[in-house]
N, C-alpha and C positions, 0 to 999 in steps of 0.2 A: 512400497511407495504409497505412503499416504492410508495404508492400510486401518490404520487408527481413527481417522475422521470420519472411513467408511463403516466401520462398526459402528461408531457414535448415530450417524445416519440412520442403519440400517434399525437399532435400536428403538432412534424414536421415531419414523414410520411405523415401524411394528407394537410399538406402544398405541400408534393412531388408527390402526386397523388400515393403516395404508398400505397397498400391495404393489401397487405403480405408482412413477412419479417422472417429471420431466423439469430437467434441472436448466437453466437458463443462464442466470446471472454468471458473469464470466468469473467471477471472484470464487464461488460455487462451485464451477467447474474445475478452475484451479484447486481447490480445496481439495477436493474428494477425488481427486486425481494427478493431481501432480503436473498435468500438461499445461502451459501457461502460453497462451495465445500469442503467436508475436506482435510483438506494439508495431503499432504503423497510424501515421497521423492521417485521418481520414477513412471513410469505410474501405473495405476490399471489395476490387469490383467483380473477385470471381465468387468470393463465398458464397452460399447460395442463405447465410445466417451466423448467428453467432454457433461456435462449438455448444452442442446438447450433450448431456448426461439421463439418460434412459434406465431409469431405475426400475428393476421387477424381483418380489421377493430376494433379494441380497442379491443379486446379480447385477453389475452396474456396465452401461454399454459410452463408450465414448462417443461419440459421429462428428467426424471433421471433415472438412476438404480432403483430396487424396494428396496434396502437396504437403500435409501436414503427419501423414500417418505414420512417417518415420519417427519424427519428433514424439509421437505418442506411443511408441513401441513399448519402454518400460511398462506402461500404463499396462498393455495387452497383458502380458507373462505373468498380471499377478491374479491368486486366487478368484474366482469368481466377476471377470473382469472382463472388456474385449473390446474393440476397437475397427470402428466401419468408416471405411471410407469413400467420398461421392464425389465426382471427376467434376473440378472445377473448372482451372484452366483449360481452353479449348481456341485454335486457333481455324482447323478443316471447317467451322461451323462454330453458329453463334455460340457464348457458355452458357449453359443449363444447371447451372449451382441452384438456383433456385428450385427449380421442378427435382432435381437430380438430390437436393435435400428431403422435401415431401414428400418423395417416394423411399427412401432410406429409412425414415420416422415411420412412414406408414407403415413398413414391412414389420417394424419392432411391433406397434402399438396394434397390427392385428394379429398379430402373432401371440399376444398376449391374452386375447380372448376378449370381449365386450362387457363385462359383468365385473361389480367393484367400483369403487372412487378410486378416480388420480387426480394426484397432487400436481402442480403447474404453479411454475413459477411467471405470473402473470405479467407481473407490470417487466420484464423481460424478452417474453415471448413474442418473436413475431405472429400478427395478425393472421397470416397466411397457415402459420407449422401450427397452432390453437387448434384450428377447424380441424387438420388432419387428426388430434388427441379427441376434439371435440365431436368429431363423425364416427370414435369409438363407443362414447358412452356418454352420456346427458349429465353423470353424474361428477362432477368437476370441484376441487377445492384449491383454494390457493395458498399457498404455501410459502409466499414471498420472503419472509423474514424469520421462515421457520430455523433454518442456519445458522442465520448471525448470531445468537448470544453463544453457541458453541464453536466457534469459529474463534471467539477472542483469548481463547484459551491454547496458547501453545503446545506444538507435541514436540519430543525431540527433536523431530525430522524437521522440523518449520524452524528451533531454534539454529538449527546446524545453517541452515540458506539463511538466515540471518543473520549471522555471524557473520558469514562467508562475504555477505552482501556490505556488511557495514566495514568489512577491510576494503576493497575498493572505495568506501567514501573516505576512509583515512588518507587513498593515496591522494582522492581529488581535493583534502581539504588543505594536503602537505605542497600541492602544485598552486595553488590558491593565493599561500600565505607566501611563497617564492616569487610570485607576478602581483603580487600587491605593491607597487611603486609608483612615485611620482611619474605622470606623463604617460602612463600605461592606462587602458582603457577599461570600462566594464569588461567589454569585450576581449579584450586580450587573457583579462583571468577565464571567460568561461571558455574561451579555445581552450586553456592551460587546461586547466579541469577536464575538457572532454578526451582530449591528448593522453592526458597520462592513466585517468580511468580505463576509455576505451582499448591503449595498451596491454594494459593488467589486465585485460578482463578474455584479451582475443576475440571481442567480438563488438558490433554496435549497440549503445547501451541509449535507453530515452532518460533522462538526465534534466532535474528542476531543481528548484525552485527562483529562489532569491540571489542573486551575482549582484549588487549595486554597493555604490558609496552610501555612508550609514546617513547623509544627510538627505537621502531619498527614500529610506528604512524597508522599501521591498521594489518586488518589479524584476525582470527580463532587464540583462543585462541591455544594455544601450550603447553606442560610441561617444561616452561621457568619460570626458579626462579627470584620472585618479587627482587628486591636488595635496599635495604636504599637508594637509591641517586633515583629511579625511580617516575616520573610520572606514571599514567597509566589511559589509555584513556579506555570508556565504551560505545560506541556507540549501542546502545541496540534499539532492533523494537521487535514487535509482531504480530502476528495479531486475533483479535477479532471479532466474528459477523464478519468477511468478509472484515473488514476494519485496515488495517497499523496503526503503531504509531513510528515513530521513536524518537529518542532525544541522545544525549552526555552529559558524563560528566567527567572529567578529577579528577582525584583523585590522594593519594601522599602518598608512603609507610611511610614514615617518615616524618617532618616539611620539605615544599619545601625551597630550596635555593631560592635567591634572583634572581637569575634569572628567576627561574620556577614562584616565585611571580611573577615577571613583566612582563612575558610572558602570564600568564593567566590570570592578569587585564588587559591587553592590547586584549585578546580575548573578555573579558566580554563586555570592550565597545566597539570593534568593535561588536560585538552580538546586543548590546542596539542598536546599532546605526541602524543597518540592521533593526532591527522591527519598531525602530522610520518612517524607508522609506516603510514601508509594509503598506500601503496605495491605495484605488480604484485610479487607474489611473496611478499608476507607471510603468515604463519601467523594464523589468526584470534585463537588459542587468546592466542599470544606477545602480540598487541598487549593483550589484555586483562589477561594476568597483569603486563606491564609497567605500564599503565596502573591496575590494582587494585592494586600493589606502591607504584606512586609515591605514592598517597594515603597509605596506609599507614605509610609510611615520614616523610609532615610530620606523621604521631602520631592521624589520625583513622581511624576504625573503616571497615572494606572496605565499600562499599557494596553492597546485597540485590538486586542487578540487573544486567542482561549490562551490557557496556561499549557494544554499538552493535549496530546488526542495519540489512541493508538493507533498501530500500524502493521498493515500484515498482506493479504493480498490485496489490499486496497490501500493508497497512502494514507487516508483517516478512517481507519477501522474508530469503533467506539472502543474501551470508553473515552468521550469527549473530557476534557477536563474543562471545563465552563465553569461560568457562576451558578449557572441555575440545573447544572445536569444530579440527576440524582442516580447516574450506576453508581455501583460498589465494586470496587476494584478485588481480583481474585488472584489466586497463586497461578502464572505460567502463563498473565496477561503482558503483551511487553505497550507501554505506554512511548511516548515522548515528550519532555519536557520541556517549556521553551521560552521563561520571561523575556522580557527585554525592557528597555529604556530608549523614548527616542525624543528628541528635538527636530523635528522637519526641519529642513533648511539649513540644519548646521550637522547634527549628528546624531548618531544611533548604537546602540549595543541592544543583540543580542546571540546568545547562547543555549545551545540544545545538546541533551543525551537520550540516548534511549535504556530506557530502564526495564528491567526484568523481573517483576513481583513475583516474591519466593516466603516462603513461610517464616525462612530465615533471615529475610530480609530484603532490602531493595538490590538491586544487580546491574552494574553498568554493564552492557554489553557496546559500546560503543567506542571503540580503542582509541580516538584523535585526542590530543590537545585541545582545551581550549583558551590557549593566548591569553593565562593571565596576564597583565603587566605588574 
């Protein structure tokens, strides 16, 4: 599990003369271990901090709540790997996740000896669990962003949860396009959607983005009545195993007018076009001015939003697709791509895939329809 991202790691630490390191960001955590923190809207009141990653010489240590250590099990059983747990819930006496964290950390970080730079992932780190690294050693580097550009490179194991992840959005986007009707509400498609997702999935899923009529072009669903003339845009994510899926798709209470037609083939192949440029070696910046040019150019207005941004244990990993970003897109990055067309007040189109940059070419990995008319 995740055994790949952990060489990558352990690699370039060892390239930096790093011996220790203390991993924070939860996208991170997820990374380089596969254990993906349950979503829950608000903090936890027992955790005593976010899930840590305790790196020493190639040895990587998990530290979560004790309610979570089953769920980290896999993680334990692999090579050079293991997995502590600190009692959080407590009902005989107040919870001690806090103190019951700083002393779990401490045991690792004195355990390790005083001597040496660690790495710390700062702008992460609670204030509190710093001192306990910080009362090791004076000598501290931060390492914030040291992950992220290898992070946007997909391993098998991350393409397979995304796969898996982007069939659930097929079923949500096929319940979607069934409750798009006159006289049905925002609200009635994104029950539809959680319904028949959460189904498939056996289990409860956190679920965004976009559910509205295309004459409002984004937004949290509302109890706003579908009307016969409306578009209606479905921009739908989830996340699985730890890992994002986003996608769009524009749907039509009724037959679209001629205009809604030629507004949404006019996305489609701006869309085609954008994945034709999803290719190793591309300019971010280029594929978005190309793809904001071409709309442009069949006479409708540039649309108020990047062309595509990737996705992975974050829902916008880089690379961003903007006007001004300058990554360079690589083989086994998965992007997503997302023009649109909108009229405030009357209507909107737009449409997204996710794409999977290959040597051999661009790769949809994202199996729905998108509602040509």
């Amino acid at each position: 599990m995740h055994q790949e991202q952990r060489e990558r790691t352990h690699a370039l630490l060892k390239s930096k003369s790093i011996h220790r390191a203390l991993f924070a960001n939860p996208a991170n955590v997820t990374w380089l271990t596969g254990f993906a923190r349950p979503w829950r809207a608000g903090a936890d009141l027992y955790a005593g901090g976010p899930p840590l990653v305790w790196y020493e010489d190639g040895h990587f240590t998990l530290i979560v709540m004790d309610g979570q250590v089953a769920e980290a099990e896999a993680f334990s059983q692999e090579a050079g790997c293991a997995v502590i747990g600190y009692a959080g819930y407590a009902y005989e006496k107040a919870p001690q996740g806090h103190t019951l964290l700083k002393a779990a950390l401490r045991q690792l970080v004195e355990a390790s000896g005083n001597t040496g730079t660690v790495g710390v992932e700062a702008r992460y780190l609670p204030f509190a669990l710093a001192e306990v690294v910080r009362s090791s050693t004076s000598d501290l580097i931060d390492i914030d962003e040291w992950l992220t550009p290898y992070r946007l490179v997909r391993t098998d194991e991350e393409l397979d949860k995304m796969r898996e992840n982007f069939a659930l959005i097929k079923i949500g986007q096929e319940a979607a396009k069934a409750t798009v009707k006159p006289g049905n509400s925002e609200m009635d498609v994104w029950f539809a959607i959680h319904n028949a997702m959460q189904t498939a999935a056996g289990q409860t899923l956190h679920l965004g983005n976009d559910c509205v009529v295309g004459r409002r072009m984004g937004g949290p669903a509302l109890d706003i009545e579908i009307l016969p003339t409306d578009s209606f845009i479905v921009d739908l994510s989830t996340i699985l195993h730890g890992y994002w899926s986003d996608s769009c798709v524009t749907y039509y209470a009724t037959e679209p007018s001629s205009k809604q037609v030629a507004m949404h083939r006019t996305v489609a192949d701006a869309l085609e076009l954008a994945i034709s440029l999803a290719r190793p070696g591309a300019i971010a910046r280029e594929i978005d001015q190309t793809v904001r040019q071409f709309v442009m150019d069949a006479g409708y207005p540039s649309y108020p939003h990047h062309t595509g941004h990737g996705a992975g244990v974050i829902g916008h990993e880089g690379p961003r697709i903007t006007p001004h970003s300058e990554e360079i897109l690589e083989a086994g990055m998965v992007i997503m791509l997302e023009p649109g067309i909108y009229y405030p007040g009357e209507t909107g189109v737009r449409l997204e895939h996710a794409v999977l940059v290959t040597d051999n070419g661009p790769e949809i990995i994202s199996p729905y329809d998108l509602n040509i008319p």
